[in-house]
C-alpha positions as CSV (number, residue, x, y, z in Angstrom):
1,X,42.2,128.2,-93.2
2,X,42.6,130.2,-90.2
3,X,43.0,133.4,-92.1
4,X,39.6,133.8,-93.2
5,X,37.9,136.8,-92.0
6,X,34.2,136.1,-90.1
7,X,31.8,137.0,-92.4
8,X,29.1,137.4,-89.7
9,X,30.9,140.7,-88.7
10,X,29.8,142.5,-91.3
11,X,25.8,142.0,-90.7
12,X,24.9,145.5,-89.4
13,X,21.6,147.2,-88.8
14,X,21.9,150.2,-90.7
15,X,23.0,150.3,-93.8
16,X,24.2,153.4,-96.3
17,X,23.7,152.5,-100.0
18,X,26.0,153.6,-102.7
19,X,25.5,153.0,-106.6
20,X,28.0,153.8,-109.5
21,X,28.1,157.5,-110.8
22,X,26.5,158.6,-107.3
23,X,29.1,160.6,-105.2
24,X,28.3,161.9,-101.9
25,X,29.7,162.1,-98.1
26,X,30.6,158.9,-97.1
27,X,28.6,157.1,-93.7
28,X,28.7,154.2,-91.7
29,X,28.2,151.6,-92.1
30,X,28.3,151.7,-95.5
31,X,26.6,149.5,-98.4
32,X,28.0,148.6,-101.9
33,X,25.8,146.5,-104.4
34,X,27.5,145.0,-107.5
35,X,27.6,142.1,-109.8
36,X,28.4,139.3,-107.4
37,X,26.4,140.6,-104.1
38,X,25.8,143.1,-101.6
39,X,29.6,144.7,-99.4
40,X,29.2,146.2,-96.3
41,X,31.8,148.4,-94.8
42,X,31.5,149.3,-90.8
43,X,34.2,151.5,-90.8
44,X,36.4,153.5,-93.5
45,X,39.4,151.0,-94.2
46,X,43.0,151.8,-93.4
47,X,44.9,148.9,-95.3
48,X,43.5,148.7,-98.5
49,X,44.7,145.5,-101.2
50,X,43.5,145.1,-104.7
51,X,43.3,142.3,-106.8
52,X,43.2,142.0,-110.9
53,X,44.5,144.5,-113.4
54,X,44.8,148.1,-112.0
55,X,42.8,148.2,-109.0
56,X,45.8,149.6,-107.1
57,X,46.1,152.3,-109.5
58,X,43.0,154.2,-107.8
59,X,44.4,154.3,-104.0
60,X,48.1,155.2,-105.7
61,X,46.5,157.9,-107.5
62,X,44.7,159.4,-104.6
63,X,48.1,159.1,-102.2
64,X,47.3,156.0,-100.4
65,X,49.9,153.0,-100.9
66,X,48.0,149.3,-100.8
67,X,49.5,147.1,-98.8
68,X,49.3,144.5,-101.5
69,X,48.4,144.2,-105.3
70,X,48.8,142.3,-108.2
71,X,52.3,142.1,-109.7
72,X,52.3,143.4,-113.9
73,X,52.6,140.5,-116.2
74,X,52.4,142.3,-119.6
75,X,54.6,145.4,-120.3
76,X,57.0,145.0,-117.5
77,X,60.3,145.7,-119.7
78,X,62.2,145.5,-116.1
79,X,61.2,143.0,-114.8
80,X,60.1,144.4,-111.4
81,X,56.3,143.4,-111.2
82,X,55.4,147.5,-111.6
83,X,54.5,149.1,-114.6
84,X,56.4,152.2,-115.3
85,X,53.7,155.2,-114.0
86,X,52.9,152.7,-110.8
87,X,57.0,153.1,-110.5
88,X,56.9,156.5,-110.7
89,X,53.4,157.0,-108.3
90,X,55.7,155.0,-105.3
91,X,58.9,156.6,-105.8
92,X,56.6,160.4,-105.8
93,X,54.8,158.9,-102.5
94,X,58.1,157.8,-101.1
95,X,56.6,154.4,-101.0
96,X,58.2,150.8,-101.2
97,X,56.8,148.4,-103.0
98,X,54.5,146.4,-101.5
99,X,53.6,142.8,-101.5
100,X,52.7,141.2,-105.0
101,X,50.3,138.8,-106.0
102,X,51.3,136.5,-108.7
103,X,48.1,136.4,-110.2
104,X,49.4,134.0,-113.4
105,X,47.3,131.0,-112.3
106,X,44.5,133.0,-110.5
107,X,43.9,135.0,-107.6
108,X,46.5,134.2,-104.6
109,X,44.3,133.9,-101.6
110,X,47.2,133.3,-99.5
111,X,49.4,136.2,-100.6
112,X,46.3,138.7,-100.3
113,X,45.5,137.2,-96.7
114,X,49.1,137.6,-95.7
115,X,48.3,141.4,-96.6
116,X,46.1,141.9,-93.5
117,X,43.6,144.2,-95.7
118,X,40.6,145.7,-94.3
119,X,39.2,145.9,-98.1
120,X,39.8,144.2,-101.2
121,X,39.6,146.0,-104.5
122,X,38.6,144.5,-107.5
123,X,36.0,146.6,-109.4
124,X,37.6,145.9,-112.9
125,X,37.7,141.9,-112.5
126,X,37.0,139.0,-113.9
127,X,36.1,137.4,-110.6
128,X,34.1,134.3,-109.9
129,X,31.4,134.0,-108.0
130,X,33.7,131.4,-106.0
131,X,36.7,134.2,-106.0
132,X,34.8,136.5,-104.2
133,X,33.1,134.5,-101.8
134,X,36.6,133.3,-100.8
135,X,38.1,136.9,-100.8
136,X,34.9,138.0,-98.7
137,X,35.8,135.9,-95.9
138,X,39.2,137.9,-96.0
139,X,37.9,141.3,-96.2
140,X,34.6,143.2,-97.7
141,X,35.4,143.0,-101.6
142,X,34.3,145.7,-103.7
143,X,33.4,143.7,-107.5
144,X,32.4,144.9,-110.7
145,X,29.0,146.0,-111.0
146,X,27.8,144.4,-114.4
147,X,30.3,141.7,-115.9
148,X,33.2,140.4,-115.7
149,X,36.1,142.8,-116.7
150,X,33.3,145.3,-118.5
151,X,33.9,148.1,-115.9
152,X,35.0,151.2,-117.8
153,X,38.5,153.0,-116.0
154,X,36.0,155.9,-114.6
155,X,33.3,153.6,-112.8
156,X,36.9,151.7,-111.5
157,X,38.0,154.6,-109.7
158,X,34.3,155.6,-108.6
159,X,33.4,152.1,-107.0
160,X,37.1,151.8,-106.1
161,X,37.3,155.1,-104.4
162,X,34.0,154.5,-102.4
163,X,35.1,151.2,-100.8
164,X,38.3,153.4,-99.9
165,X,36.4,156.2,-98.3
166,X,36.8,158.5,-100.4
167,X,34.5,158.7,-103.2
168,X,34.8,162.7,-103.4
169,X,38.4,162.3,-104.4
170,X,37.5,159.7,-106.6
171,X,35.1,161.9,-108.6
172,X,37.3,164.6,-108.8
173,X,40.2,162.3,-110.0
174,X,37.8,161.5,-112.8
175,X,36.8,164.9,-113.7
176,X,40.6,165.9,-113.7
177,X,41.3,162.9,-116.4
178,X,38.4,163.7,-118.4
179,X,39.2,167.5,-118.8
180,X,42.9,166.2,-119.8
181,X,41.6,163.6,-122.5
182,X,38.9,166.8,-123.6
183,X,42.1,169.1,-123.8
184,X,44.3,166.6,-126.1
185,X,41.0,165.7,-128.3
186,X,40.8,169.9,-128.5
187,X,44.7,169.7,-129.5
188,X,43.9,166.5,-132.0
189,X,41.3,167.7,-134.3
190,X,41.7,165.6,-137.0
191,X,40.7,162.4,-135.4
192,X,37.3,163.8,-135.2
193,X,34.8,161.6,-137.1
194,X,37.8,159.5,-138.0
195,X,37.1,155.7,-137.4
196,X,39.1,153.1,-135.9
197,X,39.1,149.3,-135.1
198,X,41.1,148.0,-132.5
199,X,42.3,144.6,-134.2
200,X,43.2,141.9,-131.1
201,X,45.0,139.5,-133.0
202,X,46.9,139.2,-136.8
203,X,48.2,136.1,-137.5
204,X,51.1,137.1,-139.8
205,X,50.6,133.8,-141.3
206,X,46.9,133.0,-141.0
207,X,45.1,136.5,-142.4
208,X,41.9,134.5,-142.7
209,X,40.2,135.9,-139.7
210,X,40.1,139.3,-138.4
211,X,39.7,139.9,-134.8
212,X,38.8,142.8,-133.4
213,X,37.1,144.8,-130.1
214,X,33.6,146.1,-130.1
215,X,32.6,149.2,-128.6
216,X,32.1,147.1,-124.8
217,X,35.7,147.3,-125.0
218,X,37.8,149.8,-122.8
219,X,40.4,150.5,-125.7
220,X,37.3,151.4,-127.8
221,X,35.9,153.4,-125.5
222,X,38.8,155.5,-125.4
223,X,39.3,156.0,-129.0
224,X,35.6,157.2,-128.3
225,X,36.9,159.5,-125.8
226,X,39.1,161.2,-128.5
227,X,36.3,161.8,-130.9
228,X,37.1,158.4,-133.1
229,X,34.2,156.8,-134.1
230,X,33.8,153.3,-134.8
231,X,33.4,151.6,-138.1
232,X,29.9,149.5,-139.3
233,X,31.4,146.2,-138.7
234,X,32.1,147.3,-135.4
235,X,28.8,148.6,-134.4
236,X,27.0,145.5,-135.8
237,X,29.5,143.4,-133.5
238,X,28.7,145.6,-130.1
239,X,25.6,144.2,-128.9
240,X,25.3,144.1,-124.8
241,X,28.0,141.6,-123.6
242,X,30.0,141.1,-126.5
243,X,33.3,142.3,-126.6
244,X,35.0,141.6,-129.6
245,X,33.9,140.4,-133.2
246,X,35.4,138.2,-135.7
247,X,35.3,138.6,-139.9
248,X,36.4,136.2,-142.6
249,X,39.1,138.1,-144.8
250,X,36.7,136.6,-147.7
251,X,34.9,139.9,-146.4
252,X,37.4,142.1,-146.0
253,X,35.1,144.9,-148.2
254,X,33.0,144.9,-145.1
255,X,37.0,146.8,-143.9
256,X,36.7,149.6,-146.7
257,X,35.3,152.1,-144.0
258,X,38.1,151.9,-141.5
259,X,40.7,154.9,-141.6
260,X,42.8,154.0,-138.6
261,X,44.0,150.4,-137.7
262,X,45.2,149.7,-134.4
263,X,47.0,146.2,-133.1
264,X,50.1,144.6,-131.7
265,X,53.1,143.4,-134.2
266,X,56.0,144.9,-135.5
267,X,57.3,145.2,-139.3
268,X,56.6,141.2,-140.5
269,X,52.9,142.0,-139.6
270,X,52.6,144.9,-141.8
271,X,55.0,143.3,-144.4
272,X,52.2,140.1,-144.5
273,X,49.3,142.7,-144.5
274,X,51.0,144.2,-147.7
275,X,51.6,140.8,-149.3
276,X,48.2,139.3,-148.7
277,X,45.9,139.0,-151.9
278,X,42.9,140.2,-149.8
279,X,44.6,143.0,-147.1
280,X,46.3,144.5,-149.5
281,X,43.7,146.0,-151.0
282,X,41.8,147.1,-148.1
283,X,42.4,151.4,-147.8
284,X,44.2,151.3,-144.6
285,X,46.9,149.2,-145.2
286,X,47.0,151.3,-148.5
287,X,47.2,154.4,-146.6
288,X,50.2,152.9,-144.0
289,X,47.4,153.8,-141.5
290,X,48.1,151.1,-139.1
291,X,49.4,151.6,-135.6
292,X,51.3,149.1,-134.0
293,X,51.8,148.5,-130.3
294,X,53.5,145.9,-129.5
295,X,54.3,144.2,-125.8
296,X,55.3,147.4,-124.7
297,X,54.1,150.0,-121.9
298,X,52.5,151.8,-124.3
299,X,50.7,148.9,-125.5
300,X,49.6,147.9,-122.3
301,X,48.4,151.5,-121.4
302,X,46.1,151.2,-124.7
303,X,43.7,149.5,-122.3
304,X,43.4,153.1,-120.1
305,X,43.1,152.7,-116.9
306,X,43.6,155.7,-113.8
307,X,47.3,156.3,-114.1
308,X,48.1,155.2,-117.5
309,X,45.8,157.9,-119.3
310,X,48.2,160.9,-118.3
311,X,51.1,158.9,-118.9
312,X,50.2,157.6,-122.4
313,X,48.0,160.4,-123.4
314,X,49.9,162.7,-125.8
315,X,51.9,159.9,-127.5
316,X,49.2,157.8,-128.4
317,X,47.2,160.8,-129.6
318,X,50.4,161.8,-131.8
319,X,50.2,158.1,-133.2
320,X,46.8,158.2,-133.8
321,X,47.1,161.5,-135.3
322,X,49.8,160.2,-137.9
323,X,47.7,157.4,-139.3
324,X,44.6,159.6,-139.2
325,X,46.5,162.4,-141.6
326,X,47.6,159.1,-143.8
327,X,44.1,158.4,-144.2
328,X,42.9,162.0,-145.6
């Protein structure tokens, strides 16, 4: 493996310590603690790669092209390995695309050392302690700093942006998307107080168990985000690593408080929902409250992340917005 990068390099005497939410000018070398160790950087990268779900969308978002990321494999409708905003970011830059890891059976060590990267990205992960010591003899790997794929999309671009060398533009990029999402909440008042649950998985044919996200979850947190509020079985099911809950439809009146339903399907799962003795009597399939999203962009930008909040913003709110009315 004559492609892995000397780790002994990056043993410096001095060392500048940065820890998520704290933004200041950038020195070298620099130091980066997270959830699987301690990354130095001696110098501000130029050829930057990410790995996992929407790393790259913090350098494309902040005008650097990576020179390698992970190809999309939910809610590509072309085909093309790009998700439509991360089309659109290129084509703006004037970018090609550039090489893409097929990440379907893991990280691609091979791919991402063909990339020649002077940092890896990967601060919303699910990384192994093995994946990163592999990908640190590569290049200074920037992980997640609590648990695996727990990073919310505004500590991604912070720790994302400060292995880049830019953690001022990263802060600002987050202060620009929160004012956006605080302008559609202004524009959305009826959502306010309303509660959601973000349901992972209906079985048209098996209702017996209800799946769902906690409030760890990213989706969640965004419904947060809009003023939503999350319902009691929800909040009994977000204790500190726990990312999604599971109740028996034998207790569906534990469901009563939910105004606004969110899940993937199309018309057979709401058409089962209605049929069911149980979910048929629970207020939000009464109501028609339920938004679908489906294996769509749209459904994949439900999990926000840097670039997708702009681009899903307003239509998502409008959907939200529908099922919340139906709930009045």
């Amino acid at each position: 493996m004559t492609w892995l990068h000397d780790s002994k390099t990056l043993c410096v005497a001095l060392l500048a310590s940065v820890s998520v939410g704290t933004v200041s000018a950038q020195s070298y070398p620099l130091e980066i603690e997270h959830a699987l160790g301690t990354t130095v950087l001696s110098e501000k990268p130029e050829r930057v790669a990410t790995v996992a779900w929407a790393n790259h969308e913090v350098p494309l978002a902040l005008g650097v092209v990576p020179v390698g990321f992970a190809a999309a494999n939910f809610g590509d409708e072309n085909g093309n390995g790009l998700l439509p905003w991360v089309d659109a970011r290129l084509e703006e830059l004037g970018a090609t695309t550039p090489a893409l890891f097929d990440e379907g059976d893991g990280i691609d060590f091979e791919a991402v050392a063909e990339s020649q990267p002077d940092v890896i990205l990967a601060a919303y992960s699910g990384l192994s302690q093995a994946d990163y010591t592999t990908l640190s003899q590569i290049a200074p790997v920037v992980a997640y700093p609590e648990g695996p794929w727990a990073t919310d999309w505004r500590d991604m671009i912070r720790l994302n942006s400060t292995g880049m060398g830019m953690a001022e533009e990263g802060q600002a990029l987050v202060e620009e998307l929160e004012a956006q999402i605080a302008d559609t909440s202004d524009n959305y008042p009826e959502l306010a107080g309303k509660t959601a649950m973000f349901v992972t998985h209906l079985d048209p044919t098996n209702l017996g168990r209800i799946s769902f996200y906690t409030d760890n979850d990213a989706r969640v947190r965004f419904f947060h985000d809009l003023g939503l509020v999350s319902p009691e079985v929800v909040k009994q099911n977000s204790t500190p690593g726990k990312f999604a809950g599971e109740i028996s439809s034998e207790l569906i009146d534990e469901l009563n408080d939910v105004d606004i339903l969110v899940t993937y399907g199309g018309q057979p799962l709401i058409d089962q929902l209605n049929a069911h003795p149980l979910t048929s009597r629970l207020p939000v399939v009464e109501n028609g409250a339920v938004v679908l999203l489906g294996n769509t962009p749209l459904g994949t930008a439900a999990n926000p992340t840097p670039m997708s909040i702009s681009w899903l913003l307003n239509d998502y709110a409008d959907l939200l917005s529908e099922a919340a009315r139906k709930s009045d």
